[in-house]
MILOKE-365056 format. One line per field, with one value per residue (C-alpha): y, x, z; residue number from 0. Coordinates in steps of 0.1 Angstrom, whole numbers. Last residue first. Example, Ala and Ser with C-alpha at 12.3 -4.5 7.8 and 13.67 -1.06 7.14 Angstrom:
2
Y = (-11;-45)
X = (137;123)
Z = (71;78)
seq = (1;0)
***
This chain:
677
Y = (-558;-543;-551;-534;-545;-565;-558;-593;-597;-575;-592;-575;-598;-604;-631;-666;-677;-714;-725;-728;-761;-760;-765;-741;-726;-700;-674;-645;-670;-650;-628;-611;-578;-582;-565;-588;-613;-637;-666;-696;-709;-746;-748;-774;-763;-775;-808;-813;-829;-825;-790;-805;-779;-780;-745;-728;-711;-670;-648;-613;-599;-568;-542;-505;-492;-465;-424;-434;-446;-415;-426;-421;-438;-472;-487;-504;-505;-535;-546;-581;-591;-623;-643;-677;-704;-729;-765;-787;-820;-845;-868;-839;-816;-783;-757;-733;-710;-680;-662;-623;-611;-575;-570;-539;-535;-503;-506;-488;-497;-515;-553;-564;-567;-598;-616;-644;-646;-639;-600;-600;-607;-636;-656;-627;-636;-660;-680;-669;-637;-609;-575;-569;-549;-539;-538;-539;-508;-499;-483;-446;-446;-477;-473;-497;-498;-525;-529;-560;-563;-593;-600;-626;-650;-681;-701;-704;-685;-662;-657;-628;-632;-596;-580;-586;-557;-555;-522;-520;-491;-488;-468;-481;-471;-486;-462;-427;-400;-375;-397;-428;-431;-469;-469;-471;-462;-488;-480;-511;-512;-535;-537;-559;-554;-525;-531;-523;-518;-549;-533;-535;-512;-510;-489;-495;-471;-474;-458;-476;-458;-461;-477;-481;-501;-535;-531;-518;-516;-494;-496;-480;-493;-478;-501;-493;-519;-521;-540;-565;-603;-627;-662;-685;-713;-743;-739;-731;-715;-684;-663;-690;-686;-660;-657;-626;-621;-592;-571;-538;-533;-508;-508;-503;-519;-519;-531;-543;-551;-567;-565;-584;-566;-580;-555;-533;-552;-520;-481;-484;-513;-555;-575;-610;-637;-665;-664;-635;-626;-615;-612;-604;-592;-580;-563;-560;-540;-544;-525;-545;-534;-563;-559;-529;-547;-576;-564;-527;-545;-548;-508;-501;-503;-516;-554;-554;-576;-586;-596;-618;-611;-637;-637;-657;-663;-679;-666;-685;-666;-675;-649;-656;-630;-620;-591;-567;-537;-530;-559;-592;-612;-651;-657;-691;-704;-712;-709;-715;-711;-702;-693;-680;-669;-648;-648;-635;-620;-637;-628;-612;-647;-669;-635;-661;-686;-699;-724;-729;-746;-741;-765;-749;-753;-731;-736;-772;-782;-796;-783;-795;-778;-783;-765;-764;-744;-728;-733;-735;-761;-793;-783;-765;-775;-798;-791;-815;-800;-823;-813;-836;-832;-856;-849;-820;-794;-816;-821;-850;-877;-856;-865;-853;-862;-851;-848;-832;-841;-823;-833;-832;-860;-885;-907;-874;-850;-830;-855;-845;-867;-871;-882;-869;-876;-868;-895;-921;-898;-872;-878;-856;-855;-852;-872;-854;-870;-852;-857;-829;-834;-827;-815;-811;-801;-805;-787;-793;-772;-765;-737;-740;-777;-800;-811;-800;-771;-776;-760;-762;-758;-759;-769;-775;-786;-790;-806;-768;-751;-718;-738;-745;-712;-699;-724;-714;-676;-680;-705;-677;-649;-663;-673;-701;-703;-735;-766;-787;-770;-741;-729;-761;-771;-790;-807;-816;-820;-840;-862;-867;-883;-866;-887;-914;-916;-950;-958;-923;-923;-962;-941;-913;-936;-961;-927;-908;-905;-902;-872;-877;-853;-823;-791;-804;-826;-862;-875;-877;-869;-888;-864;-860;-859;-842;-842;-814;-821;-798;-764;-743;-709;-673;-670;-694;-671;-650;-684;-677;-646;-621;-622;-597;-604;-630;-656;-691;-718;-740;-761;-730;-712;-731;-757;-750;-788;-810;-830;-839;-853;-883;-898;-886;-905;-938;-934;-930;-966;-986;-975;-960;-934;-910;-905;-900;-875;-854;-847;-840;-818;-797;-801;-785;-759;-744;-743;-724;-701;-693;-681;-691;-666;-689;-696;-664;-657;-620;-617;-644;-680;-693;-710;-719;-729;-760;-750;-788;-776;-743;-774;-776;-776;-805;-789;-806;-839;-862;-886;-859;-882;-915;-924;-913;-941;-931;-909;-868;-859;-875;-886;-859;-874;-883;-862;-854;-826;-833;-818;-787;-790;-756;-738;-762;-740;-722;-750;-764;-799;-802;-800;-822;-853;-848;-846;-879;-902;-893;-907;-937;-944;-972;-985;-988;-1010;-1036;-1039;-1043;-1064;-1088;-1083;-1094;-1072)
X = (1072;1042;1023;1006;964;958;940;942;963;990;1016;1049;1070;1096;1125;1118;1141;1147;1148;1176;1180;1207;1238;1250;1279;1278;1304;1291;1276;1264;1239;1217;1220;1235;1275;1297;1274;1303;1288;1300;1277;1267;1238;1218;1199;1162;1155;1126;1157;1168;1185;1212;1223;1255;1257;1288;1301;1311;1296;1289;1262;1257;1236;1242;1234;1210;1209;1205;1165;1159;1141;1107;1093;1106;1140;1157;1185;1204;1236;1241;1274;1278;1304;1293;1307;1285;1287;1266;1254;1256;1277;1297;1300;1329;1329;1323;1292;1308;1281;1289;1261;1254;1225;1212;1179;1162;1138;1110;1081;1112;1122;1158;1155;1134;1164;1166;1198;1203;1201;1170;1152;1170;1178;1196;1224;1218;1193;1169;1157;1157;1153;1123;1087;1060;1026;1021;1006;987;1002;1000;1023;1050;1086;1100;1137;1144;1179;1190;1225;1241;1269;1275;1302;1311;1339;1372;1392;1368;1335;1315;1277;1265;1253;1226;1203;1174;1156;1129;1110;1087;1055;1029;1000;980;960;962;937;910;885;892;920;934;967;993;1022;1050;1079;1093;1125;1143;1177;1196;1233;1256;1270;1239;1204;1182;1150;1128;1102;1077;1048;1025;999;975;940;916;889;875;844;843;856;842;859;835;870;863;886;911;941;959;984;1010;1033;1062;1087;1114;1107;1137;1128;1154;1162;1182;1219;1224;1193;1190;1209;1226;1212;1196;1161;1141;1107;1081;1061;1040;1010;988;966;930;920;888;891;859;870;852;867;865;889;920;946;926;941;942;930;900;889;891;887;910;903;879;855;866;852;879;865;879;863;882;877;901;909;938;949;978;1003;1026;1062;1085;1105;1085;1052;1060;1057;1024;1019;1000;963;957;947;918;927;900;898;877;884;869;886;870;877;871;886;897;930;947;974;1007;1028;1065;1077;1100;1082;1073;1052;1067;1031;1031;997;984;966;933;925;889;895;876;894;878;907;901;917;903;917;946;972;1003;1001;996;971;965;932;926;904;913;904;913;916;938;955;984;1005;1010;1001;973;974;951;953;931;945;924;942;920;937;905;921;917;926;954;970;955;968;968;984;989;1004;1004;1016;1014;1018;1002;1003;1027;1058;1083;1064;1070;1061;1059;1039;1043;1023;1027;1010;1010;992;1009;992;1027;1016;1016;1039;1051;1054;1068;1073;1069;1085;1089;1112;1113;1102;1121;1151;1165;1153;1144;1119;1116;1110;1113;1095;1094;1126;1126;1103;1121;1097;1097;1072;1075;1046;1040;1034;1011;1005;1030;1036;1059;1073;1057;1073;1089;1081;1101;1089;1111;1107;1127;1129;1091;1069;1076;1058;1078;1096;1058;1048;1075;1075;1033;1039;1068;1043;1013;1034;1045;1007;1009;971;950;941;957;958;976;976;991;995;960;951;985;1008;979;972;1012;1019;1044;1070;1067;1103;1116;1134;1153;1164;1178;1201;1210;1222;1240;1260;1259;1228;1227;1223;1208;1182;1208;1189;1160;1184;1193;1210;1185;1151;1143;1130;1092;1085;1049;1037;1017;1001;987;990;982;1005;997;1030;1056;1090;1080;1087;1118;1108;1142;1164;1177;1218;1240;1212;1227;1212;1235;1252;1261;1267;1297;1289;1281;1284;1297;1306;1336;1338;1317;1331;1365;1363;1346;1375;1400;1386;1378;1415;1423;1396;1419;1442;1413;1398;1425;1433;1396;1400;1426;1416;1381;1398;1417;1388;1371;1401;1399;1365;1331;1323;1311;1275;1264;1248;1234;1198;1194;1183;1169;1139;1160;1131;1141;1145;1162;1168;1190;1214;1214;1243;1240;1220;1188;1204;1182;1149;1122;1099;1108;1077;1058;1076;1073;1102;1089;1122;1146;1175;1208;1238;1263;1293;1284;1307;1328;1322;1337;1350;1354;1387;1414;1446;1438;1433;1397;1394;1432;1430;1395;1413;1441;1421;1401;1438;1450;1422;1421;1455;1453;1428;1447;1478;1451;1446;1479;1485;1458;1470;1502;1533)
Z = (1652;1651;1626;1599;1603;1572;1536;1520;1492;1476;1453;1454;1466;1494;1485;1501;1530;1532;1569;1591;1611;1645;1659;1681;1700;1727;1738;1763;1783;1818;1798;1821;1798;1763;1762;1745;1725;1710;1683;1671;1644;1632;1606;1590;1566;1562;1555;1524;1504;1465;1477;1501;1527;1550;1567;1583;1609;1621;1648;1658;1680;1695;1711;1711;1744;1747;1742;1704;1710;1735;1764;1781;1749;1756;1741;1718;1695;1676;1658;1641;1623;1606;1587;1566;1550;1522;1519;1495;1510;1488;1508;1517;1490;1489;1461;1481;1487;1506;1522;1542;1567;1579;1601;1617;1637;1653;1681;1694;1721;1742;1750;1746;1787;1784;1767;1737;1715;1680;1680;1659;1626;1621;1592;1577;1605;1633;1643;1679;1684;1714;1699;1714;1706;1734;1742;1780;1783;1753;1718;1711;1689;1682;1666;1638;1623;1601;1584;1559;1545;1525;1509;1481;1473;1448;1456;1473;1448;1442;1416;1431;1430;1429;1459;1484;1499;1521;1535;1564;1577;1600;1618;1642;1660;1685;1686;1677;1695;1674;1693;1683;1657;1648;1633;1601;1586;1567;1541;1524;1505;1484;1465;1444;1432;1430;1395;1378;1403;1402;1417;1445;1457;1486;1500;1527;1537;1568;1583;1609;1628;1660;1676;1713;1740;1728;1692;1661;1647;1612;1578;1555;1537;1511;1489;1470;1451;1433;1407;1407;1420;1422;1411;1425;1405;1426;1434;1474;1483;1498;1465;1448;1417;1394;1374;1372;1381;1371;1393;1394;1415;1427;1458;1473;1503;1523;1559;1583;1618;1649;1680;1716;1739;1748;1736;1765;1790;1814;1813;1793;1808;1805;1834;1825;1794;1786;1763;1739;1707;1682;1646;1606;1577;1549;1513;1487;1454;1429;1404;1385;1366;1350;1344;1333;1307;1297;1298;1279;1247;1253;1253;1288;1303;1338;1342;1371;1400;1427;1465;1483;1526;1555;1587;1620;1655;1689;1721;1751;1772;1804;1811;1825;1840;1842;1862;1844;1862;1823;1822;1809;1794;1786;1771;1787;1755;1742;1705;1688;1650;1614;1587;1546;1519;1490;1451;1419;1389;1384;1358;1383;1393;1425;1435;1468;1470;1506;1527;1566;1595;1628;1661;1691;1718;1731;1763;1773;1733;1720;1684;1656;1619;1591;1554;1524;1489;1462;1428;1413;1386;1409;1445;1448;1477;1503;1537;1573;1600;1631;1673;1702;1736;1763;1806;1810;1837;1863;1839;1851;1820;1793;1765;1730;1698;1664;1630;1592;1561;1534;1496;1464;1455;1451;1484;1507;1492;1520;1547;1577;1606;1647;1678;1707;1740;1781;1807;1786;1787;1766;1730;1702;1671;1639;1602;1569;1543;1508;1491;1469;1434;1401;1369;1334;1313;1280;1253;1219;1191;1163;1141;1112;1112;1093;1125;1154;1173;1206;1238;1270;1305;1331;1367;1405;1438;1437;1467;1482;1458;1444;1413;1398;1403;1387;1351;1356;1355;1324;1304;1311;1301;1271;1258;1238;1223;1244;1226;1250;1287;1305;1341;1353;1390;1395;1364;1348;1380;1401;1366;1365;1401;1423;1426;1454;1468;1479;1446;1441;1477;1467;1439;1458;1488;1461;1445;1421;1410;1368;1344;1314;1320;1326;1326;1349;1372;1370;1401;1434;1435;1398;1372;1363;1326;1317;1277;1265;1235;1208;1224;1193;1182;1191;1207;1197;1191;1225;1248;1251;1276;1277;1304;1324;1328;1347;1347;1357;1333;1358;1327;1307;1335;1352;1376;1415;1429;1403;1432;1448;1488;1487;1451;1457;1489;1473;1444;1467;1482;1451;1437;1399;1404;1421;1395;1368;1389;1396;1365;1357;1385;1376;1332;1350;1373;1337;1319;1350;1354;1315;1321;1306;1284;1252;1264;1280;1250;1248;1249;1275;1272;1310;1295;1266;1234;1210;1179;1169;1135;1147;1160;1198;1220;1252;1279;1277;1273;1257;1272;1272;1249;1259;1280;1254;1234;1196;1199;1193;1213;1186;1209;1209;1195;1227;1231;1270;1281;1306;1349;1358;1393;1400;1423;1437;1432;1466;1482;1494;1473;1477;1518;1516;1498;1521;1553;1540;1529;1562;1579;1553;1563;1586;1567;1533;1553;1565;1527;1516;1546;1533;1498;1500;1504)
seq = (676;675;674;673;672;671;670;669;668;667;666;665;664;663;662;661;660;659;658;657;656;655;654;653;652;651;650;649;648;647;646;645;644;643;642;641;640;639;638;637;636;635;634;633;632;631;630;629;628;627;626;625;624;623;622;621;620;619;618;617;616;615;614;613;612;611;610;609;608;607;606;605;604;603;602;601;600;599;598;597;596;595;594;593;592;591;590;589;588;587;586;585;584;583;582;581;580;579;578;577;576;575;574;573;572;571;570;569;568;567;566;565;564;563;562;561;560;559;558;557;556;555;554;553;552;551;550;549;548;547;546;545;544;543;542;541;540;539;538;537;536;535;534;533;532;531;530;529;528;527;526;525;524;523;522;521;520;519;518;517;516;515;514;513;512;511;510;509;508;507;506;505;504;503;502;501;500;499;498;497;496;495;494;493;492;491;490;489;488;487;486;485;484;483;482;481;480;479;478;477;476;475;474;473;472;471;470;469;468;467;466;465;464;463;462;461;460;459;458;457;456;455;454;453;452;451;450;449;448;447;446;445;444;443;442;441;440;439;438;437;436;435;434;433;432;431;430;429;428;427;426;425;424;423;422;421;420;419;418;417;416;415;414;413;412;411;410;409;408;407;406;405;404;403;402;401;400;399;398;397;396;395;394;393;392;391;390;389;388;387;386;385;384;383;382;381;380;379;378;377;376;375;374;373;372;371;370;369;368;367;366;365;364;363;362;361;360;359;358;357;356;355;354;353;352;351;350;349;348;347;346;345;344;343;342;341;340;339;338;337;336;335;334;333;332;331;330;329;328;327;326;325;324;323;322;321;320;319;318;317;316;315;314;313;312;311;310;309;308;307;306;305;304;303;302;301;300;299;298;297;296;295;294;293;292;291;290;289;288;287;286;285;284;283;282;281;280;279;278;277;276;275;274;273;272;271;270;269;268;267;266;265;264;263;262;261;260;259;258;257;256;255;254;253;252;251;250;249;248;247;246;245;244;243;242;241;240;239;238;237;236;235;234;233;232;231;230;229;228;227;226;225;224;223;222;221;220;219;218;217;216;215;214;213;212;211;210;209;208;207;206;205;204;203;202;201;200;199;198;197;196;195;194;193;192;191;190;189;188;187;186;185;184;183;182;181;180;179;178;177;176;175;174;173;172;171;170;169;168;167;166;165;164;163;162;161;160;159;158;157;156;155;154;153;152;151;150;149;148;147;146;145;144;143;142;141;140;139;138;137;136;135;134;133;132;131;130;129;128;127;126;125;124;123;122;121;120;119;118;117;116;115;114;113;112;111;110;109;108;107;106;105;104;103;102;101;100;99;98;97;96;95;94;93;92;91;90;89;88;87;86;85;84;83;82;81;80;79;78;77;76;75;74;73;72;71;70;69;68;67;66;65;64;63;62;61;60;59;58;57;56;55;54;53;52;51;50;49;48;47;46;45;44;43;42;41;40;39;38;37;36;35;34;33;32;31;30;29;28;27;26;25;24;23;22;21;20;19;18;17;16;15;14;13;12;11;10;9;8;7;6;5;4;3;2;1;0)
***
C-alpha cells in the first residue's frame, strides 16, 4: 500500500481512532495517568544567573543538604503512600503511551485527550492531613534577597518548574501573555521585604493572598538558607498568572449583537479592565448599551484597592467610584472602604396580586466605614492549631437620598424612603487556612478557612419616616471534622425597631458541607450539601424572597429556573450535588461529571411554610474547566422540573459559564444590614 493510500486510509479512521482513544481513557482499567519521574540532578539554586535561580524541579526528592522548605510538607510524609492502583495506572498508561507515540496522528490524539491531569500527591502537594507551617525552621532569621520567578501560563506549574507546554496552542498562549511584571509583584502583593525577620505567619498569609487574586492561578514561597550562613536566608517566590483576556459577546443579527473583553492583568500591572457594548437596533427605549469597570488593586504597599464603574444599560445606569482596604490577613490592623454613586433604574416590582410593575428610581449614595483589629492574647504555640483571635471593631456610614422615585407613606413604598445609617460593630474572630484540592476548582490550591466569628451590630436609621433602631448577630463556624468531611454554619438575626415594632426583620440559617475526596475508578469524588432557610418579620409590602435562580447545583442559590410564583416572605432551600473529577482532558480542558438535586419551600406569612408544595429540580452534565485561563466553566446540564408553576418545559438543556466559588471566611468587615435573601 503506498503512502498516499496509507494516508487517505488514516483519515477514514480517525473517528474511530477518537472514540477508542476516549473508551480506554474512561474504562474501568484506565484510572491515573501518572506521569515519569524526572532523573535529572537538581541545578544549584544560588546559580550566578538571577535569571536561573528557580530553574530545578521543585518536586524532584531533596537531599537533607538542599533544606529547601515544602510549603505543603505535612507532619507525616505523604510521600511513600501512593497506592498500588496508582503504580499500577502509571505502568497502564506509560504502556499506552509509548504504543501510541509511534504515529504523528495517535500521538496528536493521545496528546489532546491524556494529560497528567489529577497527579498523585507527591506531585499535586495535595494535603490529606493539617499541615504544619514550613516556614517554623527559619523564624527569626534575615531576609537577604528575595528573588521573584513567574512561570509561563501554559506548561510549567509552581511544583513542577521544569515542566514544558504540551502542545503548540499552550506554547503560543505562553508568548502572547504579558506576565505580571516583577516590581508590581514585589511592591504591591508582598507583605515582606529585604532585611525583614522571617515571620511564618507572614510567608503563609502572603503565599494565600497571592493564590486568592484572580491575576494568580497559583504561588509558593520557598526559603533557602545561605550557604555558610547562620542568620541569613533568601526568599523564592514563585508565581503562575491565568490567561488574563477573556473576550464576550453574542450574535443574532446585525440589529442584535455585543461585543466586549476582559482583561484582568492589564499590560502585566495587575490592573482590570473590563468593557462591552450591545445593540439593538428593534428596541424602542434605547438603541446602544454600554457597560466599563476599571480597578486598580493594591496600590503600592497600602493595599488599598480603586475601582470606577460606568453602566448605561436599558434598565440601570450608573457611575460609582470606589476605594477599599479588606482584613486581607488575620495580621492587619486597619482596613475601610469610601463609595460614592448616582444610580437610575426602572425597578421591576411583582406585587402580591401577581401583577408586574416598573418603578423609575434616581438616588445618589454614599458608605464610608474604617475598622480596626486588636491581636487578643494566647500561648504562641496556640497560632497554628487554633488560629488567630482577632477583636475587631467597625464603624459605618451609609446614605439613600432619593431624586426620583413614587409618593412615599407609612402604609406604601416605604423601602424607598431616603435613610441615613450609622452602625457600630463589635466581633471576634478565629481563622486559620488549610490547603486541599479539588474542592471548586479543578486542581489549583484551595485555601480552606477553619475557625469562627461573632459579630454584634447595633446602629440608628435617621430614615425619612422616622428614626428607629438597628440591632443584629451573626455567628458562623467551620471546621474539618474526621472522617465526615468539612462543615460550616452561619446563624443570622437582625432588624430595625421603631416604636417597640420590628422592621424589616430577618432571620436565617445556612449550613454547607463537602466530604472527603474519594479516589474511584473513574476519578476523584466529593459530595456536596448546602441548606439555607430565611424568614422575614415585619417586612413592607412588596418585600419578598424567591426561589427562582438560574445555574444548577451549589452554583445556585435556588431551584435553577426563574418563576414569579417561587416568590414568598420565607423560604427554605435544599441542595445535594455529587462531582466526579475524572481523569479525562480535552485540549487542556479538565473534565469533571456532575449529579444534582435541588428542593425548595416558599411561601407568605398567611401560610404554613410545610403546608406548600415541595419544589424540585434534578439534573445531571458536566463541566470542562481549564485552570491556567480567566474563562469560567463551561457547563452543559439536563435538567427535569416536575411540578414548578407556569412551566410548560419540564425538560430543558443548557450550556452555559459557571463561576469559581470561593469558600466563606471568617474575616469580619464593615458592619452591614443582614440581608434578606
Amino acid at each position: 500500500m503506498n503512502t498516499r493510500y496509507l494516508h487517505a486510509y488514516i483519515l477514514s479512521i480517525r473517528p474511530i481512532l477518537v472514540w477508542l482513544v476516549i473508551w480506554v481513557g474512561v474504562c474501568p482499567k484506565g484510572m491515573a495517568q501518572q506521569d515519569t519521574a524526572r532523573s535529572t540532578t537538581p541545578k544549584d539554586v544560588r546559580s550566578s544567573s538571577a535569571s536561573e535561580h528557580l530553574r530545578i524541579d521543585t518536586l524532584r526528592s531533596k537531599t537533607l543538604n538542599e533544606v529547601v522548605t515544602e510549603p505543603l510538607a505535612t507532619t507525616v510524609s505523604t510521600a511513600f503512600t501512593d497506592s498500588i492502583l496508582n503504580q499500577r495506572d502509571s505502568v497502564f498508561y506509560s504502556r499506552l503511551k509509548i504504543k501510541m507515540y509511534k504515529h504523528r496522528l495517535t500521538r496528536q490524539l493521545y496528546d489532546a485527550i491524556f494529560q497528567d491531569v489529577y497527579n498523585s500527591r507527591v506531585r499535586t502537594g495535595e494535603v490529606s492531613q493539617l499541615e504544619v507551617n514550613p516556614f517554623k525552621a527559619f523564624e527569626g532569621r534575615i531576609i537577604g534577597d528575595i528573588y521573584i520567578r513567574r512561570l509561563s501560563v501554559f506548561g510549567q506549574t509552581v511544583y513542577d518548574t521544569l515542566r514544558k507546554p504540551g502542545n503548540w496552542i499552550e506554547r503560543t498562549g505562553s508568548r502572547l501573555h504579558t506576565n505580571t511584571r516583577e516590581h508590581v509583584i514585589r511592591y504591591s502583593y508582598l507583605l515582606f521585604k529585604e532585611g525583614d525577620a522571617v515571620n511564618p505567619t507572614v510567608l503563609r498569609d502572603n503565599e494565600r493572598l497571592l493564590r486568592s487574586t484572580s491575576i494568580f492561578h497559583d504561588a509558593r514561597i520557598l526559603v533557602v538558607p545561605r550557604p555558610n550562613s547562620r542568620q541569613f536566608v533568601d526568599v523564592y517566590v514563585i508565581t503562575q498568572d491565568v490567561w488574563s483576556l477573556l473576550p464576550n459577546g453574542g450574535f443574532g443579527g446585525f440589529s442584535n449583537f455585543s461585543l466586549g473583553f476582559d482583561q484582568l492583568n492589564f499590560r502585566g500591572l495587575g490592573h482590570q479592565l473590563f468593557a462591552q457594548v450591545a445593540y439593538s437596533g428593534k428596541d424602542p427605549r434605547q438603541t446602544v448599551e454600554y457597560q466599563t469597570r476599571y480597578k486598580v488593586p493594591f496600590i503600592g504597599r497600602t493595599f488599598l484597592t480603586g475601582e470606577a464603574d460606568l453602566l448605561y444599560l436599558r434598565d440601570i445606569k450608573q457611575v460609582a467610584l470606589k476605594l477599599y482596604r479588606p482584613f486581607l490577613t488575620p495580621d492587619m490592623k486597619y482596613a475601610g472602604a469610601i463609595e460614592l454613586n448616582h444610580t437610575q433604574l426602572n425597578n421591576r416590582l411583582v406585587t402580591r396580586t401577581d401583577s408586574v410593575i416598573y418603578v423609575p428610581l434616581s438616588y445618589n449614595y454614599s458608605d464610608m466605614w474604617i475598622g480596626r483589629s486588636f491581636r487578643l492574647f494566647y500561648k504562641q504555640r496556640d497560632t497554628e492549631e487554633k488560629g488567630r483571635s482577632r477583636l475587631i471593631i467597625a464603624l459605618r456610614n451609609t446614605n439613600y437620598a432619593y431624586t426620583k422615585r413614587p409618593d412615599v407613606t407609612a402604609d406604601t413604598n416605604q423601602i424607598y424612603q431616603d435613610s441615613r445609617t450609622t452602625l457600630f460593630s463589635v466581633g471576634f474572630s478565629r481563622r486559620k487556612y488549610v490547603r486541599d484540592v479539588l474542592i471548586y476548582g479543578f486542581g489549583r490550591t484551595e485555601d480552606v478557612p477553619i475557625g469562627e466569628s461573632i459579630a454584634a451590630i447595633v446602629g440608628f436609621d435617621n430614615a425619612e419616616l422616622g428614626e428607629r433602631l438597628y440591632t443584629g448577630l451573626n455567628f458562623s463556624q467551620g471546621k474539618y471534622v474526621r472522617h465526615f468531611g468539612y462543615l460550616y454554619g452561619l446563624v443570622s438575626l437582625g432588624g430595625y425597631v421603631r416604636e417597640h415594632q420590628i422592621e424589616q426583620g430577618v432571620f436565617s440559617l445556612e449550613s454547607n458541607f463537602f466530604s472527603p475526596l474519594m479516589k474511584t475508578k473513574w476519578g476523584n469524588m466529593r459530595h456536596f450539601f448546602n441548606t439555607r432557610y430565611t424568614t422575614g418579620i415585619g417586612r413592607f409590602d412588596n418585600e419578598y424572597i424567591t426561589l427562582g435562580s438560574n445555574g444548577s447545583g451549589i452554583n445556585t442559590d435556588g431551584i435553577g429556573i426563574n418563576s414569579d410564583a417561587l416568590r414568598g416572605t420565607k423560604r427554605w432551600f435544599i441542595n445535594y450535588e455529587n462531582i466526579l473529577f475524572s481523569r479525562l482532558s480535552l485540549i487542556g480542558f479538565r473534565v469533571a461529571f456532575i449529579t444534582f438535586v435541588n428542593l425548595g419551600l416558599t411561601s407568605f406569612p398567611e401560610r404554613s411554610l410545610l403546608s406548600g408544595p415541595l419544589y424540585q429540580g434534578y439534573g445531571i452534565g458536566f463541566r470542562l474547566r481549564n485552570e491556567n485561563l480567566t474563562f469560567n466553566s463551561f457547563q452543559i446540564r439536563l435538567a427535569y422540573y416536575p411540578n414548578i408553576p407556569g412551566n410548560t418545559l419540564p425538560f430543558r438543556q443548557a450550556f452555559e459559564g459557571i463561576p469559581t466559588l470561593r469558600l466563606r471566611d471568617f474575616d469580619l468587615s464593615a458592619p452591614q444590614i443582614i440581608p434578606y435573601r
